[in-house]
Every structure is written in structure tokens, then in C-alpha cells.
mmCIF file as Biopython writes it, N, C-alpha, C and O atoms, coordinates in Angstrom:
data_model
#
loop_
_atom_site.group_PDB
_atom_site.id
_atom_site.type_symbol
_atom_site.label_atom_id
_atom_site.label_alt_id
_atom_site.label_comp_id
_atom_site.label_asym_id
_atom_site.label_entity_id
_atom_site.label_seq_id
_atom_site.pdbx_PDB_ins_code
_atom_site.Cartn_x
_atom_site.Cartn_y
_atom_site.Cartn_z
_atom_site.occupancy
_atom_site.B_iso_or_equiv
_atom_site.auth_seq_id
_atom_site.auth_asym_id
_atom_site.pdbx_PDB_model_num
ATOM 1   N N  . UNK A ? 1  ? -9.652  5.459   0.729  1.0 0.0 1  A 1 
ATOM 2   C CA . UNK A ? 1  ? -10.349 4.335   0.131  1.0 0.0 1  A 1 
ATOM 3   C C  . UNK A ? 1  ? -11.839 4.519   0.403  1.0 0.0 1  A 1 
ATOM 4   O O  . UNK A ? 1  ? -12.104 5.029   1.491  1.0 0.0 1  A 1 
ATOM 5   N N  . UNK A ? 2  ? -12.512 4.305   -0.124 1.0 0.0 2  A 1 
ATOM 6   C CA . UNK A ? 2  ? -13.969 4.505   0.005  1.0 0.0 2  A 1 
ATOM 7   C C  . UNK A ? 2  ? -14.609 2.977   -0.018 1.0 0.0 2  A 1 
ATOM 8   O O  . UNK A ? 2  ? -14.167 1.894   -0.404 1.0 0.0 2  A 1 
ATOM 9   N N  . UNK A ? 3  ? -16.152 3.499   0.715  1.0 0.0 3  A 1 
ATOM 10  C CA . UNK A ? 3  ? -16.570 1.550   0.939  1.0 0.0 3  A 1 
ATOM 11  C C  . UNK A ? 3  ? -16.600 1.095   0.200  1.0 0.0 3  A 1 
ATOM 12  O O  . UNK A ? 3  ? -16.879 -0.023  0.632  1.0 0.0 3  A 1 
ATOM 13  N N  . UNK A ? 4  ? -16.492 0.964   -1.301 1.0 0.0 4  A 1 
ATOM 14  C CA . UNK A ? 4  ? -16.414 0.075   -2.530 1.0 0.0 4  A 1 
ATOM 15  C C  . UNK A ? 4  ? -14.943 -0.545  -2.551 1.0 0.0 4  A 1 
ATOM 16  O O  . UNK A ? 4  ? -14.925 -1.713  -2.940 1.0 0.0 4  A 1 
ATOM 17  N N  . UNK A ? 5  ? -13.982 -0.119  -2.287 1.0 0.0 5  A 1 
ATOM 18  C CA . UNK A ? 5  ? -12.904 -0.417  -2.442 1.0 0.0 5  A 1 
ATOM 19  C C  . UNK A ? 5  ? -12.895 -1.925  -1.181 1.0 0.0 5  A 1 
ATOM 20  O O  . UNK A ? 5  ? -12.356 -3.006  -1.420 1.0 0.0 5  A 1 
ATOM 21  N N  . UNK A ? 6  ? -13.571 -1.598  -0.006 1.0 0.0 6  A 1 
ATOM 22  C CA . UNK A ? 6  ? -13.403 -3.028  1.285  1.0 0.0 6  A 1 
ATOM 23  C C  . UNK A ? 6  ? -13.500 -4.369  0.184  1.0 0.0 6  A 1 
ATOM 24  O O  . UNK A ? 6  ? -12.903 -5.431  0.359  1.0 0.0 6  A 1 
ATOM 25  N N  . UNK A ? 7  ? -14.319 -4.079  -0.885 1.0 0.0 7  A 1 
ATOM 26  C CA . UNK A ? 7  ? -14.826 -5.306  -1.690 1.0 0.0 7  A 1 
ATOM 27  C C  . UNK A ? 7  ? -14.290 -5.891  -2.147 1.0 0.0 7  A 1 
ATOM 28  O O  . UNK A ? 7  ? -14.634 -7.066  -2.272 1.0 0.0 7  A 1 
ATOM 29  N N  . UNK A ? 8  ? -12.931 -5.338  -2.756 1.0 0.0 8  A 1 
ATOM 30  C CA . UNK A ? 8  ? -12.342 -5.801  -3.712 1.0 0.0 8  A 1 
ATOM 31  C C  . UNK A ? 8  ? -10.694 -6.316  -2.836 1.0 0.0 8  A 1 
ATOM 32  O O  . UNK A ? 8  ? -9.631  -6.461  -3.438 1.0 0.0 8  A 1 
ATOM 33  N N  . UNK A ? 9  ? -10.891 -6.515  -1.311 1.0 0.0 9  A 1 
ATOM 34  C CA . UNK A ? 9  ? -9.813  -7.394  -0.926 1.0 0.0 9  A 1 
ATOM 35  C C  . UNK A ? 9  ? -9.722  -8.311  0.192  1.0 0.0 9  A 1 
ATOM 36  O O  . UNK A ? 9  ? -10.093 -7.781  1.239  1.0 0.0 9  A 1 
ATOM 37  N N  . UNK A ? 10 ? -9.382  -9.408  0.301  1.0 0.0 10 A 1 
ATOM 38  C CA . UNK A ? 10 ? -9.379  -10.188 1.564  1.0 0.0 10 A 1 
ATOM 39  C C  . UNK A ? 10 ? -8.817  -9.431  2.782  1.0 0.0 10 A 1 
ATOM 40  O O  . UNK A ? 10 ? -7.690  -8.944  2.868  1.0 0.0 10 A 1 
ATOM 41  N N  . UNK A ? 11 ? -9.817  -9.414  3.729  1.0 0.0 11 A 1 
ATOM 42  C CA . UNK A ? 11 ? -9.140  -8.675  5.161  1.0 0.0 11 A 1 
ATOM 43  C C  . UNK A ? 11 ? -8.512  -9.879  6.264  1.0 0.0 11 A 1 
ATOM 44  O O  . UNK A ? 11 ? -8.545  -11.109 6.308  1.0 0.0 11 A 1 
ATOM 45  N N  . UNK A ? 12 ? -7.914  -8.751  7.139  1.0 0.0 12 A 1 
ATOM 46  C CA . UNK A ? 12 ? -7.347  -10.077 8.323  1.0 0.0 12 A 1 
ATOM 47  C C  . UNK A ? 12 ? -8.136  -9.862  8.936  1.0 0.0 12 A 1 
ATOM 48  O O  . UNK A ? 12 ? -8.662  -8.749  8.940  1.0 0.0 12 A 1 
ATOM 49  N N  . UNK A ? 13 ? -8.632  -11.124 9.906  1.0 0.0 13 A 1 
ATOM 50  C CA . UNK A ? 13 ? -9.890  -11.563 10.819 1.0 0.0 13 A 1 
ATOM 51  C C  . UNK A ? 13 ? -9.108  -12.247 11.882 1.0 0.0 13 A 1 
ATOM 52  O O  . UNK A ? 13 ? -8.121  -12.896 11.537 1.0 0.0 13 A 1 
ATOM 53  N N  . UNK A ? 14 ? -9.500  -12.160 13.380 1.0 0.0 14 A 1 
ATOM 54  C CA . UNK A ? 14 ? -8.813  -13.307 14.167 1.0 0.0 14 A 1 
ATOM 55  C C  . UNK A ? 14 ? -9.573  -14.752 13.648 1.0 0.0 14 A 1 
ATOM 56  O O  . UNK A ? 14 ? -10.735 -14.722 13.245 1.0 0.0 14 A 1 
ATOM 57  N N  . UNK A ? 15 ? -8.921  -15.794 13.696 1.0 0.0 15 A 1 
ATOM 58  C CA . UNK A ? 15 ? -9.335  -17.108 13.071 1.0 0.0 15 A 1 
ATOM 59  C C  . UNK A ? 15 ? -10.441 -17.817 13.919 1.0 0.0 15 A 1 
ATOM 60  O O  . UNK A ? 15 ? -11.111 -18.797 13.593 1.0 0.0 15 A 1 
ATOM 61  N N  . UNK A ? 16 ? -10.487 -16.980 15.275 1.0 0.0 16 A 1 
ATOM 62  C CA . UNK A ? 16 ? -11.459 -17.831 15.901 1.0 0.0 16 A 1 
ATOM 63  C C  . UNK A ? 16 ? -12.921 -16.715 15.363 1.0 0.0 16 A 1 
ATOM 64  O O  . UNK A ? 16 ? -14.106 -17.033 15.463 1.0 0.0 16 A 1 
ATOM 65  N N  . UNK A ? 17 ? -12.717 -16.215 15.150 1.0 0.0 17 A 1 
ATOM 66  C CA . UNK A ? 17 ? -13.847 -15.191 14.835 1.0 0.0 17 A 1 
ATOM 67  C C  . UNK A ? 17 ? -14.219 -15.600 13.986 1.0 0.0 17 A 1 
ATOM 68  O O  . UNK A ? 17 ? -15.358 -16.032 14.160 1.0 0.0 17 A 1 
ATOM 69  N N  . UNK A ? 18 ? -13.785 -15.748 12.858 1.0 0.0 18 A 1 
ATOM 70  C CA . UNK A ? 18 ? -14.260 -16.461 11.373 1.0 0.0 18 A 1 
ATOM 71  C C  . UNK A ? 18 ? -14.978 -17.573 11.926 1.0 0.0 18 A 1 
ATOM 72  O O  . UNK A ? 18 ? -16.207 -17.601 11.861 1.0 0.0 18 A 1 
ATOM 73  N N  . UNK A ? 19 ? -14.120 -18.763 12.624 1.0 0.0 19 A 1 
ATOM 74  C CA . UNK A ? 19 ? -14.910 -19.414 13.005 1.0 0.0 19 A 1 
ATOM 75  C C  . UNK A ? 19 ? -16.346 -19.814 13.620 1.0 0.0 19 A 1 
ATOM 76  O O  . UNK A ? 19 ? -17.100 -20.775 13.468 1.0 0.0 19 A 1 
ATOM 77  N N  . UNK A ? 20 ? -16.381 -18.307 14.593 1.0 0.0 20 A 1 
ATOM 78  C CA . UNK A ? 20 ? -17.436 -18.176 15.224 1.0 0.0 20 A 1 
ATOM 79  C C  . UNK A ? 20 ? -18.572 -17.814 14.344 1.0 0.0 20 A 1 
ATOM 80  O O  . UNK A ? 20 ? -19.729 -18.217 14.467 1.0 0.0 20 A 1 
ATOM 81  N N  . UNK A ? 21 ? -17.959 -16.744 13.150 1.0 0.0 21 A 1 
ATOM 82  C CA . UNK A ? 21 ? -19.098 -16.239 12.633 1.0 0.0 21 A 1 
ATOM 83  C C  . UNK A ? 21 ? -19.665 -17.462 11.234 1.0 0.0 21 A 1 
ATOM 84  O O  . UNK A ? 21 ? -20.650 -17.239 10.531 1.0 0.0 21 A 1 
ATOM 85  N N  . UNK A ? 22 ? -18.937 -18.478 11.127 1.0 0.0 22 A 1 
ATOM 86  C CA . UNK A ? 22 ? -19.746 -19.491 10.184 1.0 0.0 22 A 1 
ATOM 87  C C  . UNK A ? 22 ? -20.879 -19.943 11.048 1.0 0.0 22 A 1 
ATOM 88  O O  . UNK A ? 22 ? -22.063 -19.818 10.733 1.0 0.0 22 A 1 
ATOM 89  N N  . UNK A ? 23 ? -20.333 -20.608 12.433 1.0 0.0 23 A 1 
ATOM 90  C CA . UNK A ? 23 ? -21.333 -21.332 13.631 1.0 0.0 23 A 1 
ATOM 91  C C  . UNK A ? 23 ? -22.399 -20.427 13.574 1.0 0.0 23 A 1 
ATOM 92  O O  . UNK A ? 23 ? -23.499 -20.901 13.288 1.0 0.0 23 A 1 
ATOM 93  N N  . UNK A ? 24 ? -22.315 -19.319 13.769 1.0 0.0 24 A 1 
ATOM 94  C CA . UNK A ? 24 ? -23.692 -18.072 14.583 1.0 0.0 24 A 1 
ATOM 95  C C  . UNK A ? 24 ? -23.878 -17.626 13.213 1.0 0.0 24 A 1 
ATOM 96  O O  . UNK A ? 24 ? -25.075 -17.712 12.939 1.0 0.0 24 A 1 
ATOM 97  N N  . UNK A ? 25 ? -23.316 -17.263 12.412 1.0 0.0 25 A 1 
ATOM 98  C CA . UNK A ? 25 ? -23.553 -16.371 11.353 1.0 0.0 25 A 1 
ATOM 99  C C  . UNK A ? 25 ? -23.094 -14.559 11.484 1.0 0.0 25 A 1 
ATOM 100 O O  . UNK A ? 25 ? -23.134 -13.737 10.569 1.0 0.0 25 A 1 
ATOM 101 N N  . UNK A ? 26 ? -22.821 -14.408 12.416 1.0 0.0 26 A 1 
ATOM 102 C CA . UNK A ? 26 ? -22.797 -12.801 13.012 1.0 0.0 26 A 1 
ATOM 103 C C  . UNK A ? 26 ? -21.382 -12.270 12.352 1.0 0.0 26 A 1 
ATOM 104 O O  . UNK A ? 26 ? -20.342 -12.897 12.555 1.0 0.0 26 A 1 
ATOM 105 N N  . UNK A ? 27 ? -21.407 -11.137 11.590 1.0 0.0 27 A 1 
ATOM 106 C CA . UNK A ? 27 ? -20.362 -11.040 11.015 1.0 0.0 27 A 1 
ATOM 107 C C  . UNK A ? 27 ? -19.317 -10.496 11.917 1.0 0.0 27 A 1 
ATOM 108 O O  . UNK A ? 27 ? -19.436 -10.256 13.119 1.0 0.0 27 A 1 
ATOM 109 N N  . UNK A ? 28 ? -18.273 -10.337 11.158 1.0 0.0 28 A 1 
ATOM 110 C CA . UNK A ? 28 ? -17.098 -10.067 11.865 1.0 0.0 28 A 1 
ATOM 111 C C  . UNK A ? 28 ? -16.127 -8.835  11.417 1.0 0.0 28 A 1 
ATOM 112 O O  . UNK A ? 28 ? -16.332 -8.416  10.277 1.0 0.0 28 A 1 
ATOM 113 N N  . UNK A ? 29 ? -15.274 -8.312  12.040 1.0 0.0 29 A 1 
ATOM 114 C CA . UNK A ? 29 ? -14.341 -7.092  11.889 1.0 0.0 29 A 1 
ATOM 115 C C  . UNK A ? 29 ? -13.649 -7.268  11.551 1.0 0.0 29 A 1 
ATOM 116 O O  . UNK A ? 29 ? -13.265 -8.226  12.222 1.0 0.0 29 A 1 
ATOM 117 N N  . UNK A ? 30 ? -12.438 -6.953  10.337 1.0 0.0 30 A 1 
ATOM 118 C CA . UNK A ? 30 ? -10.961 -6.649  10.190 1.0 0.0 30 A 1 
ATOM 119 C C  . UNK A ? 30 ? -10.915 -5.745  10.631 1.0 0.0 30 A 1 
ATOM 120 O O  . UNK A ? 30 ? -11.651 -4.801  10.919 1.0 0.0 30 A 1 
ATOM 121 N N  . UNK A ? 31 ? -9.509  -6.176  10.736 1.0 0.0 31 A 1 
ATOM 122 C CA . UNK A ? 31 ? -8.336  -4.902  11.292 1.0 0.0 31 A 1 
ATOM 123 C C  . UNK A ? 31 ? -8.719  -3.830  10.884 1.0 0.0 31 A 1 
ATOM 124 O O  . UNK A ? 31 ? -8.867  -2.923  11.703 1.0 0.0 31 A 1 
ATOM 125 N N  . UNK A ? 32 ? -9.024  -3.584  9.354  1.0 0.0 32 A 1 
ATOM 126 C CA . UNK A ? 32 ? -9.119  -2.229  9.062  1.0 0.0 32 A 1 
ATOM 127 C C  . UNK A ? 32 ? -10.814 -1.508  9.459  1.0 0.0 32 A 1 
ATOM 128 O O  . UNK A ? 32 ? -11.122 -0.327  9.296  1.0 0.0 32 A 1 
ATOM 129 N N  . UNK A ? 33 ? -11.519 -2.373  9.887  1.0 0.0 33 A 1 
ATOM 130 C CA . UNK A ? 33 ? -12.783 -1.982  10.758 1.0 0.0 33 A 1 
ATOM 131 C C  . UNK A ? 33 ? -13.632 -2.716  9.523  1.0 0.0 33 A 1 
ATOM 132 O O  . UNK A ? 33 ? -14.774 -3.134  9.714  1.0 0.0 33 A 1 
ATOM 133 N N  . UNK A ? 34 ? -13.035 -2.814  8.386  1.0 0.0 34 A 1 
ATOM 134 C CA . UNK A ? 34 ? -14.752 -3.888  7.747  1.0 0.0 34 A 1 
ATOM 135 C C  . UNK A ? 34 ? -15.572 -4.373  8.660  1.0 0.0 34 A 1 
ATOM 136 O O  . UNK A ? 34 ? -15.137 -4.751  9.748  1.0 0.0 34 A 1 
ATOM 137 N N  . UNK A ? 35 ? -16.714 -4.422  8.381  1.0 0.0 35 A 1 
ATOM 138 C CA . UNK A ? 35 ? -18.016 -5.279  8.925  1.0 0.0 35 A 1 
ATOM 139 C C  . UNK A ? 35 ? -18.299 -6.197  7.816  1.0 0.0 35 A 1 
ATOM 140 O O  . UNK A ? 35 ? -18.454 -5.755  6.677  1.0 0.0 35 A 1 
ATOM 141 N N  . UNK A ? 36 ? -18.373 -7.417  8.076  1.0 0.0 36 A 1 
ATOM 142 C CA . UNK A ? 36 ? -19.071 -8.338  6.928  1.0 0.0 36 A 1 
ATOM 143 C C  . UNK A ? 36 ? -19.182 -9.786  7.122  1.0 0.0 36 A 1 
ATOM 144 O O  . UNK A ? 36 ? -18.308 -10.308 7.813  1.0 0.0 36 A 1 
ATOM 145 N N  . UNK A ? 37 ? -20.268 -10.656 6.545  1.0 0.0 37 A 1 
ATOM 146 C CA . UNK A ? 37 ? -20.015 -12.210 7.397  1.0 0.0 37 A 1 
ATOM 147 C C  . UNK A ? 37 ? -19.854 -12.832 5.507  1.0 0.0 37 A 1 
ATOM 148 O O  . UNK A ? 37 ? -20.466 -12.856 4.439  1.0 0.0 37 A 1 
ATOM 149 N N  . UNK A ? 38 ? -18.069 -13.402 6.415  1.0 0.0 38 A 1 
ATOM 150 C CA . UNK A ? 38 ? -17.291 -13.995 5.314  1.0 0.0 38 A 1 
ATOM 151 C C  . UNK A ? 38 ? -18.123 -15.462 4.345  1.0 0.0 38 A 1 
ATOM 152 O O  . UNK A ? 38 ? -18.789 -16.352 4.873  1.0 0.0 38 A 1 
ATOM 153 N N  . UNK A ? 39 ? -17.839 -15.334 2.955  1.0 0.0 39 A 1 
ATOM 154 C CA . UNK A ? 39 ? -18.669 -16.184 2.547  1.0 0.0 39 A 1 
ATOM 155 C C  . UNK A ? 39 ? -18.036 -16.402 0.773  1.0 0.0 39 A 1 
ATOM 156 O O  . UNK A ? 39 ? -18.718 -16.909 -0.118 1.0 0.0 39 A 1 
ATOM 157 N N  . UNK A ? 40 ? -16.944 -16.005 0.635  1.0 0.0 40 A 1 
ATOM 158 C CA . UNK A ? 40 ? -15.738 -16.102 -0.684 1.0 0.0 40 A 1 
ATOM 159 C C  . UNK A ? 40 ? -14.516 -16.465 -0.144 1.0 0.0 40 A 1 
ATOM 160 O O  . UNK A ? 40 ? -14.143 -16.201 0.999  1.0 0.0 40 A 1 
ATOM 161 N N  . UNK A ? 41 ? -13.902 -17.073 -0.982 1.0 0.0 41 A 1 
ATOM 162 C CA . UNK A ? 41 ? -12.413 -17.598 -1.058 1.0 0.0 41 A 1 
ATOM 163 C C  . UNK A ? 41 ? -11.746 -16.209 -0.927 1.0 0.0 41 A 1 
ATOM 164 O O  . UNK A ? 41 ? -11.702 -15.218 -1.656 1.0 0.0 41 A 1 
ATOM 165 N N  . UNK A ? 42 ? -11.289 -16.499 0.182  1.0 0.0 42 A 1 
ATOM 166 C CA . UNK A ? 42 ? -10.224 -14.703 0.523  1.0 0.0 42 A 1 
ATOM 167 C C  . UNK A ? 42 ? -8.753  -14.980 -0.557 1.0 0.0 42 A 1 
ATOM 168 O O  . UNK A ? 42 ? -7.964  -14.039 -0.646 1.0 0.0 42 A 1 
ATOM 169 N N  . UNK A ? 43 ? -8.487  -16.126 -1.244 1.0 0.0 43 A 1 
ATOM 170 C CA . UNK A ? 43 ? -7.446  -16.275 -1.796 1.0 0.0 43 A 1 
ATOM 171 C C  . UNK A ? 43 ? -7.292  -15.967 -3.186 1.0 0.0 43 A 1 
ATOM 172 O O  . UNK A ? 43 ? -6.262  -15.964 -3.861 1.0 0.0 43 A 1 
ATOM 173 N N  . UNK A ? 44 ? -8.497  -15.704 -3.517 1.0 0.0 44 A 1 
ATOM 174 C CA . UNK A ? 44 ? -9.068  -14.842 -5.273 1.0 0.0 44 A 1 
ATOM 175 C C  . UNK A ? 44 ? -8.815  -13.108 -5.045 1.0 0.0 44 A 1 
ATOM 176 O O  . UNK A ? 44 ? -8.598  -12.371 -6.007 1.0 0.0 44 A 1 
ATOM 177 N N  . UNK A ? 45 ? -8.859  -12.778 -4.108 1.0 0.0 45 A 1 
ATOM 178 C CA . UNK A ? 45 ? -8.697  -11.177 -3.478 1.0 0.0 45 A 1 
ATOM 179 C C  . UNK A ? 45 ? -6.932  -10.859 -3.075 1.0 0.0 45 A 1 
ATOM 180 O O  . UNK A ? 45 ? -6.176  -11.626 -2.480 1.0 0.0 45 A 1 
ATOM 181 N N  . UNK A ? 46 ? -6.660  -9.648  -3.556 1.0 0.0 46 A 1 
ATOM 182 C CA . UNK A ? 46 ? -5.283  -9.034  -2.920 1.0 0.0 46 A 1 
ATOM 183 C C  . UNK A ? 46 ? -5.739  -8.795  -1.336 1.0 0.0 46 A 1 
ATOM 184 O O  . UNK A ? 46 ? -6.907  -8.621  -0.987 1.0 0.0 46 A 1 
ATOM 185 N N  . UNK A ? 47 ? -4.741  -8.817  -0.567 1.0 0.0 47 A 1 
ATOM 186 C CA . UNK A ? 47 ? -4.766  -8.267  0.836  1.0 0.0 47 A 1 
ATOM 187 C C  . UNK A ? 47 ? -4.835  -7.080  0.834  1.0 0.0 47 A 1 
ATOM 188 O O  . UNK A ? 47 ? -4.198  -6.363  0.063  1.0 0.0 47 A 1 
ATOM 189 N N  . UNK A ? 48 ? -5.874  -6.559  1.975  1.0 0.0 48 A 1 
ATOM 190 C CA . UNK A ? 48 ? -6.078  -5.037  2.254  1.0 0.0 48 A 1 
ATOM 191 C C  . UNK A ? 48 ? -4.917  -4.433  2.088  1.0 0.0 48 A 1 
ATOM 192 O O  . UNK A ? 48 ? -4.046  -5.302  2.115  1.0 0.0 48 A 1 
ATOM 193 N N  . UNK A ? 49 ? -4.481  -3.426  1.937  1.0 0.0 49 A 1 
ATOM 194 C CA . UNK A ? 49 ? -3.564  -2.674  2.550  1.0 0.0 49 A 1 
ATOM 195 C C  . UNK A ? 49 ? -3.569  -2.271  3.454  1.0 0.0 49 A 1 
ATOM 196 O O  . UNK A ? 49 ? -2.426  -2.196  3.905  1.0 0.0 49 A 1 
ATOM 197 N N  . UNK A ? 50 ? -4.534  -1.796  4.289  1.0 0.0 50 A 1 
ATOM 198 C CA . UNK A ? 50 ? -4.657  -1.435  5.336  1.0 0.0 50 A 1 
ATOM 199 C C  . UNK A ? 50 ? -4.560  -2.119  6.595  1.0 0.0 50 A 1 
ATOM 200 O O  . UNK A ? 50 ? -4.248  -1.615  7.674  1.0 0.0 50 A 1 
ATOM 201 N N  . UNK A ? 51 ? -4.856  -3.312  6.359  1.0 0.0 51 A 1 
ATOM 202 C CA . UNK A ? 51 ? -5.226  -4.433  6.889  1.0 0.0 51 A 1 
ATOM 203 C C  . UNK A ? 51 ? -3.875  -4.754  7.058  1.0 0.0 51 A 1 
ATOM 204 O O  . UNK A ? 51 ? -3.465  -4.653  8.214  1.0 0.0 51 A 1 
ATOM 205 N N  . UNK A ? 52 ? -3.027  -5.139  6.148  1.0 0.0 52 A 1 
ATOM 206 C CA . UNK A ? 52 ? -1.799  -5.103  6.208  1.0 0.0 52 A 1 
ATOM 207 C C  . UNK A ? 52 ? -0.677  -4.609  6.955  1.0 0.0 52 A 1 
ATOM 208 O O  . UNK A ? 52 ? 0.256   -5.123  7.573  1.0 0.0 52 A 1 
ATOM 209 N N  . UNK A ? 53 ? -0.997  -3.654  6.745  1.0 0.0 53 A 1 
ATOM 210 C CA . UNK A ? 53 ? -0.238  -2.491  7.062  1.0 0.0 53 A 1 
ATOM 211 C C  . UNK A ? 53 ? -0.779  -2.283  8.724  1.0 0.0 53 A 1 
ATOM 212 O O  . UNK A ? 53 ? -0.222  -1.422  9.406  1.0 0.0 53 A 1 
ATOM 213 N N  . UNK A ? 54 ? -1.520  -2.843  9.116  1.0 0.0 54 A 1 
ATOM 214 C CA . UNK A ? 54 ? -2.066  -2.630  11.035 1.0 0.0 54 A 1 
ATOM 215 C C  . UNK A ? 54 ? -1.375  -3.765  11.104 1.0 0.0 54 A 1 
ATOM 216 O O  . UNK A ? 54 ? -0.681  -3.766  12.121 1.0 0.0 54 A 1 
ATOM 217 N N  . UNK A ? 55 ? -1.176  -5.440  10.001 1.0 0.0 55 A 1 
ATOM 218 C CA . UNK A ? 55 ? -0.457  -6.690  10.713 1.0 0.0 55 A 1 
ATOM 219 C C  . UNK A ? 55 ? 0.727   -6.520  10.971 1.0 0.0 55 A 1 
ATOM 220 O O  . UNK A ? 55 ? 1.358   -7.111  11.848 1.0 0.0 55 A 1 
ATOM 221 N N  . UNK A ? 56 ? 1.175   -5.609  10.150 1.0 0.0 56 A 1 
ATOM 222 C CA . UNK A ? 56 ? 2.898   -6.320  10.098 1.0 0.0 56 A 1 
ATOM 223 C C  . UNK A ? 56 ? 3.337   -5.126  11.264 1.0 0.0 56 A 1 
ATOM 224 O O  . UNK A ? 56 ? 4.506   -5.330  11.592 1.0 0.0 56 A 1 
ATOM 225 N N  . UNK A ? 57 ? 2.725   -3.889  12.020 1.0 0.0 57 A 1 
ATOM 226 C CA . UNK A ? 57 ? 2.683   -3.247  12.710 1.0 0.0 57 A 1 
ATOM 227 C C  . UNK A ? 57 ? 2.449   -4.151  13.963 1.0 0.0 57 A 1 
ATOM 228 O O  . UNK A ? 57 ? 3.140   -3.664  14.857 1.0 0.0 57 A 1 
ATOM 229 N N  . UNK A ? 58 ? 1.674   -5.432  14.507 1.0 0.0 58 A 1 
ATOM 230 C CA . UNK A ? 58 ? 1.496   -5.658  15.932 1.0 0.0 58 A 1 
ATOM 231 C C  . UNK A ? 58 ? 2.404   -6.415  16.312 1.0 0.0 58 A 1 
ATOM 232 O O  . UNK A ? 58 ? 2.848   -7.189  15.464 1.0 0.0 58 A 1 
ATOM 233 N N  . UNK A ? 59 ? 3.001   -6.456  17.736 1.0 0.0 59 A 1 
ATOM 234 C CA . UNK A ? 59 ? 3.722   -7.211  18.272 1.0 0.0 59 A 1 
ATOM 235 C C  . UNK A ? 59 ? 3.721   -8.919  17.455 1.0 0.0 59 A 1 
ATOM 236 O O  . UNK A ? 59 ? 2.718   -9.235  16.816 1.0 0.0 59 A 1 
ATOM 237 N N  . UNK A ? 60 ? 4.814   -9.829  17.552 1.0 0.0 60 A 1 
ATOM 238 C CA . UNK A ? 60 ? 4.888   -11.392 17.225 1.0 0.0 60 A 1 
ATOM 239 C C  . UNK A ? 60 ? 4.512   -11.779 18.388 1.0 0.0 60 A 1 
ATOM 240 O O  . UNK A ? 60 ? 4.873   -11.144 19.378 1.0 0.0 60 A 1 
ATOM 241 N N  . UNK A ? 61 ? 3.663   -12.969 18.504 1.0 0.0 61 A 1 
ATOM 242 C CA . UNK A ? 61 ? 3.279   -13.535 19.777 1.0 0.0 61 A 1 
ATOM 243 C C  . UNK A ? 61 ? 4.776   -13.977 20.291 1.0 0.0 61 A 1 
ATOM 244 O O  . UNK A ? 61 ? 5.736   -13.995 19.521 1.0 0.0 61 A 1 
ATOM 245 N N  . UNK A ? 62 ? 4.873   -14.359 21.784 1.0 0.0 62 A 1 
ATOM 246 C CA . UNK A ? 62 ? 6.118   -14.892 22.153 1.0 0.0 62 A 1 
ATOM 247 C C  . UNK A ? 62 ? 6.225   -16.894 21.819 1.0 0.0 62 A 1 
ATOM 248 O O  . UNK A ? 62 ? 5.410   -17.792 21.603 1.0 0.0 62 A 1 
ATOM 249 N N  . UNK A ? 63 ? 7.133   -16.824 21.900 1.0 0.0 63 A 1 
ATOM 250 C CA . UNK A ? 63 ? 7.499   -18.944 21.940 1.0 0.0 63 A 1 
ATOM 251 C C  . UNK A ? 63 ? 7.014   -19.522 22.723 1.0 0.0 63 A 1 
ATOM 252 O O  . UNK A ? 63 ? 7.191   -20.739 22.791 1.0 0.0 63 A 1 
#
């Protein structure tokens, strides 16, 4: 995938991070290493694949 392609999909972010980065502005990382400070409806975008594909790979938190 080349960097044009990061553009064209919503990445996974930890939720407090997003959060942090509206407060400060400082952008933030997906999984798949994007750099960028979020600022579109991630729900108009397909999910990374990549991004994806590192989630459904990490442990489920426990109960």
C-alpha cells in the first residue's frame, strides 16, 4: 500500500488517544503506524486492512 492509499480508510486508534488528540490537537497513531490528527467521520471510510488485520490478531481484554 503506498501513503495515498492511508487516505482512503478509517484506522483503529486507542479511544483515549483520539480523545486526547481533539483536547491538545497532537495527532495520533493507528495500528497500522498512520500519523494524522483525526478530523472526518471515520464512518464514510472502509476499515484499514491492515489495521484490521493487527485488531482481530490482539488478545480480548479479560471480564
Amino acid at each position: 500500500m503506498d501513503d495515498g492509499d492511508h487516505e482512503r480508510f478509517a484506522h483503529y486508534v486507542e479511544k483515549d488517544k483520539i480523545v486526547e488528540s481533539v483536547v491538545t490537537g497532537k495527532p495520533v497513531t493507528a495500528l497500522c503506524g498512520k500519523k494524522w490528527t483525526p478530523g472526518r467521520d471515520p464512518s464514510k471510510f472502509p476499515v484499514c486492512p491492515e489495521c484490521q488485520e493487527i485488531h482481530a490478531s490482539l488478545p480480548r481484554g479479560g471480564d
